[in-house]
C-alpha positions in Angstrom: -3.2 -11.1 24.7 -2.5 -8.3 22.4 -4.1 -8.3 19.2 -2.6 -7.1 15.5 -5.0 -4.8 14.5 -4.3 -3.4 10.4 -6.6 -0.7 9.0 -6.8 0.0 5.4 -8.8 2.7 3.7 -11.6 0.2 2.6 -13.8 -0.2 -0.8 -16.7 -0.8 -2.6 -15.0 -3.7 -4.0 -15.0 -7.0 -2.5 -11.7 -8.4 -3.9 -10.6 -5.2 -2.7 -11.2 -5.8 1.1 -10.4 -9.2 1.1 -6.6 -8.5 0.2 -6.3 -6.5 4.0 -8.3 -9.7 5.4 -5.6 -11.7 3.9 -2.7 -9.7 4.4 -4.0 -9.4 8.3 -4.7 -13.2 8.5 -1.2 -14.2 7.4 0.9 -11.7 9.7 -1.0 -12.5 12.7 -0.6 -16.1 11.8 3.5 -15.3 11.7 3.2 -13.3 14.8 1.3 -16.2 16.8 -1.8 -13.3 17.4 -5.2 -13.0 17.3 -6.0 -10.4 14.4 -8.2 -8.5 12.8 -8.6 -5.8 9.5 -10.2 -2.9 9.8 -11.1 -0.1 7.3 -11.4 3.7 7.2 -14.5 3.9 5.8 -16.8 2.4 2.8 -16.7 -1.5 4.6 -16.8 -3.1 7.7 -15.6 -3.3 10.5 -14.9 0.2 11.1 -11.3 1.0 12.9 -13.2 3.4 15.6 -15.6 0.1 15.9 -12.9 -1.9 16.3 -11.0 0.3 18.6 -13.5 0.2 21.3 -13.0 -3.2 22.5 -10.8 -3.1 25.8 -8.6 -5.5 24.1 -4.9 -4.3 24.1 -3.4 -4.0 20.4 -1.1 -3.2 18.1 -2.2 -1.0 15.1 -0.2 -1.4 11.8 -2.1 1.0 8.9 -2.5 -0.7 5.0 -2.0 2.9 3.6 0.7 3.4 1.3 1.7 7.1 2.1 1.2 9.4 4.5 -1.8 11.5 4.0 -4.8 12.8 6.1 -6.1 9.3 7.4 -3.0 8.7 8.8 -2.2 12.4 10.1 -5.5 12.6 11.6 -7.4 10.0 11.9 -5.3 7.2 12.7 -2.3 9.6 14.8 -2.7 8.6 18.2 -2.9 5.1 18.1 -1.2 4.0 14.8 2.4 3.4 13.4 3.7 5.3 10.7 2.2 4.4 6.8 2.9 1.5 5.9 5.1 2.9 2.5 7.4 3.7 1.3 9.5 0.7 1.6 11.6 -2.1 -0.3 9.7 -4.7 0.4 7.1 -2.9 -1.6 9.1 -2.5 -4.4 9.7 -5.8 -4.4 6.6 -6.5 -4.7 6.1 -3.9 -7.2 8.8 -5.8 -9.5 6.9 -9.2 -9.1 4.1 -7.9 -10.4 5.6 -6.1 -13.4 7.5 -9.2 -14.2 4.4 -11.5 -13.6 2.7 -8.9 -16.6 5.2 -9.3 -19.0 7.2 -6.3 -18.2 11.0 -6.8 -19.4 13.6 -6.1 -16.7 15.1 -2.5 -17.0 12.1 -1.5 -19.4 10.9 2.3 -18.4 8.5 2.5 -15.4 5.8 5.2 -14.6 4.7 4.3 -11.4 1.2 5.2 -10.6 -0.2 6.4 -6.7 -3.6 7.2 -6.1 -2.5 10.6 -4.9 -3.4 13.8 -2.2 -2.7 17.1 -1.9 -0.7 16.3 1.0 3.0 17.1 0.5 4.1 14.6 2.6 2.5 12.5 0.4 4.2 13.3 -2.6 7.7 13.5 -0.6 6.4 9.5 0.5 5.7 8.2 -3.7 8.6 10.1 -4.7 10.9 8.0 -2.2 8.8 5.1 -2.9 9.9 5.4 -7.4 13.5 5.3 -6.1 12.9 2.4 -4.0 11.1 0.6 -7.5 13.4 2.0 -9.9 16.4 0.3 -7.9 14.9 -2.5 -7.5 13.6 -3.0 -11.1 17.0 -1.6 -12.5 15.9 1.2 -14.7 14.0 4.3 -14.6 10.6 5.0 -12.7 8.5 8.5 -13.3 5.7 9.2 -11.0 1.9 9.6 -12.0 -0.9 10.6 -9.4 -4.5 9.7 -10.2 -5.8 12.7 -7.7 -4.3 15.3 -5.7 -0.7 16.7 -6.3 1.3 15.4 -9.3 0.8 14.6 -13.3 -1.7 12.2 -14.8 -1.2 9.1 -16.1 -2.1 9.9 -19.2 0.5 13.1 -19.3 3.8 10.7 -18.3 2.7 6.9 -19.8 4.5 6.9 -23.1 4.2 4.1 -25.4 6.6 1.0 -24.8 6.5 2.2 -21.0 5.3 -0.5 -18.1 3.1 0.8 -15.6 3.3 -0.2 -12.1 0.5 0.6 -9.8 1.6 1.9 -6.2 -1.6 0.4 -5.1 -2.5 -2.2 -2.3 -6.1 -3.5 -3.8 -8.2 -3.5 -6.6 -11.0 -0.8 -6.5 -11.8 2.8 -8.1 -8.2 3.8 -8.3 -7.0 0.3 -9.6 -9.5 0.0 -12.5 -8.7 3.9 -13.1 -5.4 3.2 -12.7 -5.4 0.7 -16.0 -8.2 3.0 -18.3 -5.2 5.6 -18.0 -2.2 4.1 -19.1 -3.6 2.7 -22.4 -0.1 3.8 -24.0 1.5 1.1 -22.0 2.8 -2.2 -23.0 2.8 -3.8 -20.0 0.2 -2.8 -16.6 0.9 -4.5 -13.5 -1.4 -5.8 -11.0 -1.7 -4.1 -7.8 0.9 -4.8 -5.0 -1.9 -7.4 -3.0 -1.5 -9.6 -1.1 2.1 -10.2 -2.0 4.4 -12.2 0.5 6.9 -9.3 1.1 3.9 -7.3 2.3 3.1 -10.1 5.0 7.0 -9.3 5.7 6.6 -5.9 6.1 3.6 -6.1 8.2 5.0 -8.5 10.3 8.3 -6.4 10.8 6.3 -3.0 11.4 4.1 -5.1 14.7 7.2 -6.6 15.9 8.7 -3.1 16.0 5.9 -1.7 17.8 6.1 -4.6 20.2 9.6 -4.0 21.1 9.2 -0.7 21.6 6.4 -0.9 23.8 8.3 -3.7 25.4 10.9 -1.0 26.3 9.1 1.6 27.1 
């Protein structure tokens, strides 16, 4: 039976991990098959560890953006990153909402970052897909790589959303950084509409291999 095999980037924080072990455990659940998380580095199991089994599968990546895991590391046997998408955003919005953020109220929108310029291309489509959703206006903030910091773009009386999947080194720098805000959402997680999206992007790959 083919297997749903997710790989995120992986942390030193537990609470971190666990939300790919949950997010995995729910879509293989919807999907009726066996699954299992997987992690770039800094936790176990390793994707390449995971890979080796002879069991056929279908590999959906936890990364937000494209960037050098996915270019590289994960290119010849992954799908495309798993953002940007709506069902992100809609996420996104749950979480600003959930933090006391007021409908419409400016949103800086804050990505972990990479020099990649795909990458940026990927969080700028990803603000338009927030700042229709939310219904007002999203500015961008990287934490590393290409872009301005949080600290340069959060103005007071702003909400700040982060465009991340766990909590870990970004998330917690994420927060110190937007001390201007009013509002600072929790990370995406392991939010219902991401089970969608993971779901949808395994049954693609299915069909398509289906057809093939």
């Amino acid at each position: 039976m083919t297997r749903l095999v997710t790989v995120a980037h992986g942390t030193r924080t537990a609470a971190g991990n666990a939300v790919a072990a949950s997010v995995t455990a729910a879509a293989g659940s919807r999907l009726g098959m066996p699954s299992v998380a997987s992690y770039v580095e800094l936790c176990s199991p390793s994707f390449t560890s995971v890979m080796e089994s002879p069991e056929p599968s279908v590999v959906v990546p936890l990364l937000l953006s494209t960037g050098y895991h996915v270019r590289e590391d994960l290119a010849a046997v992954a799908g495309r990153a798993l953002g940007p998408d709506a069902l992100l955003a809609a996420a996104q919005v749950s979480r600003l909402l959930a933090a006391g953020a007021s409908s419409g109220q400016p949103v800086v929108m804050v990505a972990a970052g990479s020099r990649d310029p795909l990458a940026t291309r990927d969080l700028m489509i990803a603000a338009a897909y927030l700042s229709q959703a939310w219904g007002g206006p999203v500015r961008l903030a990287t934490l590393a790589g290409r872009g301005r910091r949080p600290a340069e773009v959060v103005r007071t009386g702003d909400a700040v959303s982060p465009y991340l999947l766990a909590p870990g080194f970004f998330a917690s720098r994420a927060r110190a950084e937007s001390s201007a805000a009013s509002a600072v959402a929790g990370v995406i997680g392991p939010h219902p509409a991401v089970v969608d999206l993971v779901v949808a992007r395994a049954s693609e790959l299915l069909a398509a291999r289906r057809s093939a």
